[in-house]
Structure formats: C-alpha cells, structure tokens
C-alpha positions as CSV (number, residue, x, y, z in Angstrom):
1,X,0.0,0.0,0.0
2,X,3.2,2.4,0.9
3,X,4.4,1.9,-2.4
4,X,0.8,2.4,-4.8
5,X,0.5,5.4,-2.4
6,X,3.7,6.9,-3.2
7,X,3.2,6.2,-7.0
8,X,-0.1,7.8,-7.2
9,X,2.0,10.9,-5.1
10,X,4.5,11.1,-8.0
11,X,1.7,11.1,-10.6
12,X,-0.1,14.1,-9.1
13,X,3.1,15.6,-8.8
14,X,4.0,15.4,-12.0
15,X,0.7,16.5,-13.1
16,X,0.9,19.4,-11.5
17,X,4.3,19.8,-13.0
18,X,3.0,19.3,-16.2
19,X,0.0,21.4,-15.6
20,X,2.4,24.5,-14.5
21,X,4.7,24.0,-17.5
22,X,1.7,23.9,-19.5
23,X,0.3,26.8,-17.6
24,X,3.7,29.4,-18.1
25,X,4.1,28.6,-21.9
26,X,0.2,29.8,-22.0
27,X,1.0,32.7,-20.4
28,X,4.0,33.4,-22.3
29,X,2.4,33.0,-25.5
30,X,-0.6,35.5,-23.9
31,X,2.3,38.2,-23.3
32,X,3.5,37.7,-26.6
33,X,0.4,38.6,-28.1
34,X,-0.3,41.3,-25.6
35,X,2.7,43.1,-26.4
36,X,2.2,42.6,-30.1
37,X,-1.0,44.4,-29.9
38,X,0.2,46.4,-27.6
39,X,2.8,47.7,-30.5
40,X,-0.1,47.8,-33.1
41,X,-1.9,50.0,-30.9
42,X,0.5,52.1,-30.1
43,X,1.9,52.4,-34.0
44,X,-1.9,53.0,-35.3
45,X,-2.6,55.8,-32.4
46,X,1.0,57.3,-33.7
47,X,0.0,56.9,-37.2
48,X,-3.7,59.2,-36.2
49,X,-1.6,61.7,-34.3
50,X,0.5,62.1,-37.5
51,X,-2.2,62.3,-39.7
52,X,-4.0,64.7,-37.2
53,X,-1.3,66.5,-37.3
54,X,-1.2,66.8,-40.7
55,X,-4.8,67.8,-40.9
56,X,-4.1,70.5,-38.7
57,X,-1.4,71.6,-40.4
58,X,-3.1,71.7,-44.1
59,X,-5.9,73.2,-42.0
60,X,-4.0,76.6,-41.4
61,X,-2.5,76.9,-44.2
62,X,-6.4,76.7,-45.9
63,X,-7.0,79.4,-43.1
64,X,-4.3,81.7,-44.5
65,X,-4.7,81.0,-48.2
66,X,-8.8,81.6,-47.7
67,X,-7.5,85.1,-45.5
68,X,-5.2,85.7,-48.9
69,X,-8.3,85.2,-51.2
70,X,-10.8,87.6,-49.4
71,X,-8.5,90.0,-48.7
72,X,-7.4,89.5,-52.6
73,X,-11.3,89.7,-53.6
74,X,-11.9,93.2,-50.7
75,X,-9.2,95.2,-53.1
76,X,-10.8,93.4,-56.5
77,X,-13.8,94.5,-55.7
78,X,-12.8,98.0,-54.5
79,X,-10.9,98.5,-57.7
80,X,-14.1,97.5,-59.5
81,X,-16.4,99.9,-57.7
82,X,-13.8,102.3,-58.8
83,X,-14.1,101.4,-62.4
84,X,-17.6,101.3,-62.7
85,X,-17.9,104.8,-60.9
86,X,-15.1,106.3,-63.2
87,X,-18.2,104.5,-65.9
88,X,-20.3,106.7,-64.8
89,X,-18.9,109.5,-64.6
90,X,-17.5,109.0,-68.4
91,X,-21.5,108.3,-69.3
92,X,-22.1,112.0,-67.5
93,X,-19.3,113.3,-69.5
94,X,-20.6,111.8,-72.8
95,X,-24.4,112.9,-72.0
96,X,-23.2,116.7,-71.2
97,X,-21.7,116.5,-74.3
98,X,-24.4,115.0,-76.3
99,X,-26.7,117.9,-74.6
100,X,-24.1,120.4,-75.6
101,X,-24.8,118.9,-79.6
102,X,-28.2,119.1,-79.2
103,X,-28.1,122.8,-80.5
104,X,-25.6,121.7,-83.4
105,X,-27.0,122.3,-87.0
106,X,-25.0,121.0,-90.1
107,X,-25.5,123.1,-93.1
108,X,-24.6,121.2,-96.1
109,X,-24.0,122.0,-100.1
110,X,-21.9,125.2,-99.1
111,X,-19.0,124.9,-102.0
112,X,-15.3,124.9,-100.3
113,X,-14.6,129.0,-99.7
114,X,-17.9,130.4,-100.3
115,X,-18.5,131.4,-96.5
116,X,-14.9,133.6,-97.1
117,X,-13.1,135.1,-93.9
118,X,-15.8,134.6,-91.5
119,X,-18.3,131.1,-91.2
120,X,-19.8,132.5,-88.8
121,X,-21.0,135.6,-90.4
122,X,-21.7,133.8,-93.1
123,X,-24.3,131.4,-91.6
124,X,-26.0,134.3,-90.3
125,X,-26.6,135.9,-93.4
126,X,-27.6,132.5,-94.8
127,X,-30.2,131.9,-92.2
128,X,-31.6,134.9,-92.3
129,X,-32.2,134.9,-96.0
130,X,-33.8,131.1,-95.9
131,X,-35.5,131.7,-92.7
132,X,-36.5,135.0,-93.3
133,X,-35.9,136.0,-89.8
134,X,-36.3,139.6,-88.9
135,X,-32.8,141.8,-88.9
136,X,-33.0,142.9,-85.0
137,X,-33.3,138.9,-84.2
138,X,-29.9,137.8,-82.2
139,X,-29.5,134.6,-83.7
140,X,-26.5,134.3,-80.8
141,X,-24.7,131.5,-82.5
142,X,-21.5,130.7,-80.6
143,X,-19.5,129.0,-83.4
144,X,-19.7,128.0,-86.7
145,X,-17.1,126.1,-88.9
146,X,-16.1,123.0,-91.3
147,X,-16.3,119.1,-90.0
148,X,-12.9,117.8,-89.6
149,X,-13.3,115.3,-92.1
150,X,-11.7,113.5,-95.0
151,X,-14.7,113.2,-97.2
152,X,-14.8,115.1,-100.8
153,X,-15.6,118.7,-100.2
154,X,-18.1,120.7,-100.6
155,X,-17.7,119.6,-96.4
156,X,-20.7,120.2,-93.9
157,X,-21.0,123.3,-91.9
158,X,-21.8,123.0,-88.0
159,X,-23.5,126.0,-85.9
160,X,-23.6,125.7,-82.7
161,X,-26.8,128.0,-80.8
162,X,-26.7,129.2,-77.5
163,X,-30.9,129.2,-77.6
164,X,-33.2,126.1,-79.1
165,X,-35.6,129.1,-81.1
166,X,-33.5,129.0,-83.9
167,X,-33.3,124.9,-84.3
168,X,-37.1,125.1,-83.8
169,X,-37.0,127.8,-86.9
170,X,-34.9,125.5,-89.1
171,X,-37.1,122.3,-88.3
172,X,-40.4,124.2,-89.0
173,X,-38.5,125.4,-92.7
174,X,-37.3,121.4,-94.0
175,X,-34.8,122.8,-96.1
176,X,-32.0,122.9,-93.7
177,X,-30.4,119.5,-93.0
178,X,-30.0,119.3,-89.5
179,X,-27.1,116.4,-88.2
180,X,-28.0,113.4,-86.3
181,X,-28.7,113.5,-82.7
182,X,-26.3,111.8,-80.3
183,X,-27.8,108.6,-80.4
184,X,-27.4,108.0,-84.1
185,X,-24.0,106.5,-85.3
186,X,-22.4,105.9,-88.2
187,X,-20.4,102.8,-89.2
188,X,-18.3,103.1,-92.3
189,X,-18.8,99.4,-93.3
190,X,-16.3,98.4,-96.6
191,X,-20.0,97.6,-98.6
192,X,-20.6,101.2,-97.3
193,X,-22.0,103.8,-94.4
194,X,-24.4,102.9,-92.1
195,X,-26.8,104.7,-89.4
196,X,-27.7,102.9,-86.1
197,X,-31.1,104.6,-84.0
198,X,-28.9,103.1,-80.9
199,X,-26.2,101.9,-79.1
200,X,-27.1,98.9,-78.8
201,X,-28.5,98.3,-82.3
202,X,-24.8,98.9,-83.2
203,X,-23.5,96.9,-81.0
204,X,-25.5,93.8,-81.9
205,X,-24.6,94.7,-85.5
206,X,-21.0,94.7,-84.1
207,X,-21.2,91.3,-82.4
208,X,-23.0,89.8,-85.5
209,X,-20.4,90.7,-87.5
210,X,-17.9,89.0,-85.0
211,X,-16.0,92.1,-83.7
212,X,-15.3,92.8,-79.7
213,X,-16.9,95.8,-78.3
214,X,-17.9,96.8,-75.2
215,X,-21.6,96.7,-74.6
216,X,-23.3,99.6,-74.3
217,X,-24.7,101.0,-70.7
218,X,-28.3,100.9,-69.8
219,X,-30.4,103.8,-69.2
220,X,-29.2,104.5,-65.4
221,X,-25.1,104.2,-66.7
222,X,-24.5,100.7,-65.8
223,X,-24.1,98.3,-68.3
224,X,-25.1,94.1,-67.9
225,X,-21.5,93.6,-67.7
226,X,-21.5,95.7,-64.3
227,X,-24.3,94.4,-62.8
228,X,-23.3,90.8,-63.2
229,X,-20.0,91.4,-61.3
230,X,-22.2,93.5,-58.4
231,X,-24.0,90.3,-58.3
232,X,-20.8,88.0,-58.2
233,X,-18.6,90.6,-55.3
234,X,-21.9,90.9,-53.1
235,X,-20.8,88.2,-51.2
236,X,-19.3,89.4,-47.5
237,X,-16.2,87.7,-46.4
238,X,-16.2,85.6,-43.7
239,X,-15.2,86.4,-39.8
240,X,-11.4,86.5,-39.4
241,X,-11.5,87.1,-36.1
242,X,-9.2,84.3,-33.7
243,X,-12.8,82.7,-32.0
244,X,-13.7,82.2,-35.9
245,X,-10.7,80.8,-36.6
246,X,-10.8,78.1,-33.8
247,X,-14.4,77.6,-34.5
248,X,-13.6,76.5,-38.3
249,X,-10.9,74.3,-37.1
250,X,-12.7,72.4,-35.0
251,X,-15.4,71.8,-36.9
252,X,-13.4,70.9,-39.3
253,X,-11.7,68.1,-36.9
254,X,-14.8,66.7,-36.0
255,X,-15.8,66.5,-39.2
256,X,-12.5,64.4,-39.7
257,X,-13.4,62.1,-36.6
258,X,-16.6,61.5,-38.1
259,X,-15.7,59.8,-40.8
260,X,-12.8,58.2,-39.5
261,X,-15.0,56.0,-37.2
C-alpha cells in the first residue's frame, strides 16, 4: 500500500508539473500577443496623431490661403467699384456733351470758300435769308465752322446756338439738314456707311459681325457687364477674427473624426 501510495503521489506531482509547465508557456504566448497588440496600438494611435497633425497643419495653411483670397477679392472689388464709378462718370461726360450737340446744325451744299473770312457771319446771313428771320433777331450763335473730315468737299457746316428758337426755326423750314442727334451712329462698313437709331443696335450689328466691343450702358449708366459682377462681389467675407478661426478648425476636426469612425 506504501508503495501504490507513493506512485499515485508522483503522478499528481507530475501533473501538477505538467500542468504549470503547461500553464507558463500559455502565459507566455498571452504576453506575446499582448505586447504585439500592444505595439499595433500604439503604432496606429501614432500613425492618427500624424495624420491629425497633418490635418491640422493643411488646415492653417487653408485658413491663411482663404484670408489671402478675401483680402485678394476686398481690393478686386474695391478697384471695381472704382471702375464702374469712373463709368459713370464718363456716361455723364458723354451725356453733357451730347446735350451740348443738341443745339448743333449742319448746313450742307456750301461749296469749299464760299462762307470767305468769317463762317460764322456767313451762316447768319444764310439763315436769315432762308428763314427770313427779322434783322434785329440775335440769332447768338457761338461757333460755326467745317467738320474735320476727310470726305470730298463741298464739307458740312456745323452751328452751334446758344438758344433752341433758332433749331425750332430750321425744323419748322425742311430745307436745312440738320445732323443726327447723339444717339445715331455711323459705321463706315467696306460695302458702305451705315446709321444705327442706338447703341445697342450697333452693337448687336457689331457682335453679329464678330467684332469685340464693349456693350453699351443701360439707361441708369450701368451696363449688364457691371451688374453681373455686383452680383458676383456681393458676397461678404467671412469672420477672421481668432474665435472664428478656432471655431472653423474644430469643426473641421470633428468633421475628420466622423468619418474616420
């Protein structure tokens, strides 16, 4: 019995034996595989940080280029407004000046020489002899004299009135040609000269004919061109201040996290 006993002893023993052997490579292999994802964690959470930081990164310089870009598009459109209000005041130039015309009459037929030393006298005399306008009237015309042009004389003669009464007098008679108002205009086409009742009929003439103009203004001095980029620059430019700033980033960021999970 002594001796079974201390067999069945040994056999425990070395069960146990076995058991702890069993029991330590078990836990070494368990450490192993802790520390291996121990090291995957650790080079993923490094791998995030880098691309966070990254993210961060490419999100200031977006913060500065977007700064470059409005403060870019504040002077653009400044320089703009300027443009269009130097427009204007070109269309105010170009309507004092067609006002000014508006008492211009072009006297045509007189042969080259005929009006002598003095146009001006001249016209007079003419007009009162067509008009038959008494000899006391002050026909108070301001300047008279050739068109500066090219064409094959006899050329036209312009008068300029200080008063409308006269013009009235020569549209009343027919017989005197009076020139174009403002709005008319005259294109010297190679198949010959033509008269436009607008602007913008010439200008879609113009644009048929495949040549680059610049389209004409409406009626209160701003053309289609100018309003469309009005329409584009209204936008304001968005808060620069620091809380902005921060707020934009971090949206931003979370925006990241979202999708990263």
């Amino acid at each position: 019995e002594s001796t079974g006993t201390n067999m069945d002893s040994e056999g425990i023993l070395k069960a146990i034996d076995d058991l702890k052997t069993a029991l330590k490579g078990d836990n070494a292999k368990l450490q192993q595989n802790i520390d291996h994802l121990g090291h995957e964690i650790n080079g993923k959470l490094d791998n995030v940080a880098t691309e966070v930081q990254g993210l961060a990164e490419r999100v200031d310089e977006a913060e500065a280029r977007v700064h470059q870009v409005e403060t870019w598009a504040k002077e653009a459109t400044e320089a703009l407004c300027f443009c269009i209000e130097q427009r204007k005041t070109q269309l105010k130039v170009l309507d004092f000046e067609s006002r000014s015309r508006r008492n211009n009459v072009r006297v045509f037929g007189v042969p080259e020489g005929q009006e002598g030393n003095s146009t001006t006298q001249y016209i007079e005399t003419l007009l009162r002899s067509q008009l038959q306008l008494p000899e006391d009237l002050d026909l108070k015309i301001q300047r008279a004299h050739r068109t500066l042009t090219s064409k094959p004389p006899p050329r036209a003669i312009i008068v300029n009135f200080l008063k409308e009464k006269i013009l009235r007098e020569v549209w009343k008679k027919g017989k005197i040609q009076v020139g174009s108002s403002f709005t008319n205009i005259r294109i010297h086409w190679e198949s010959g000269t033509r008269t436009y009742s607008s602007a913008r009929e010439a200008y879609n003439e113009l644009k048929r004919r495949g040549i680059q103009v610049e389209e004409p203004a409406t009626a209160d001095g701003v053309s289609r061109a100018e309003w469309r980029l009005r329409e584009l620059l209204g936008w304001q430019p968005v808060d620069n201040s620091g809380a902005a700033v921060a707020l934009r980033a971090k949206n931003k960021l979370q925006d990241f996290q979202r999708s990263m999970i």
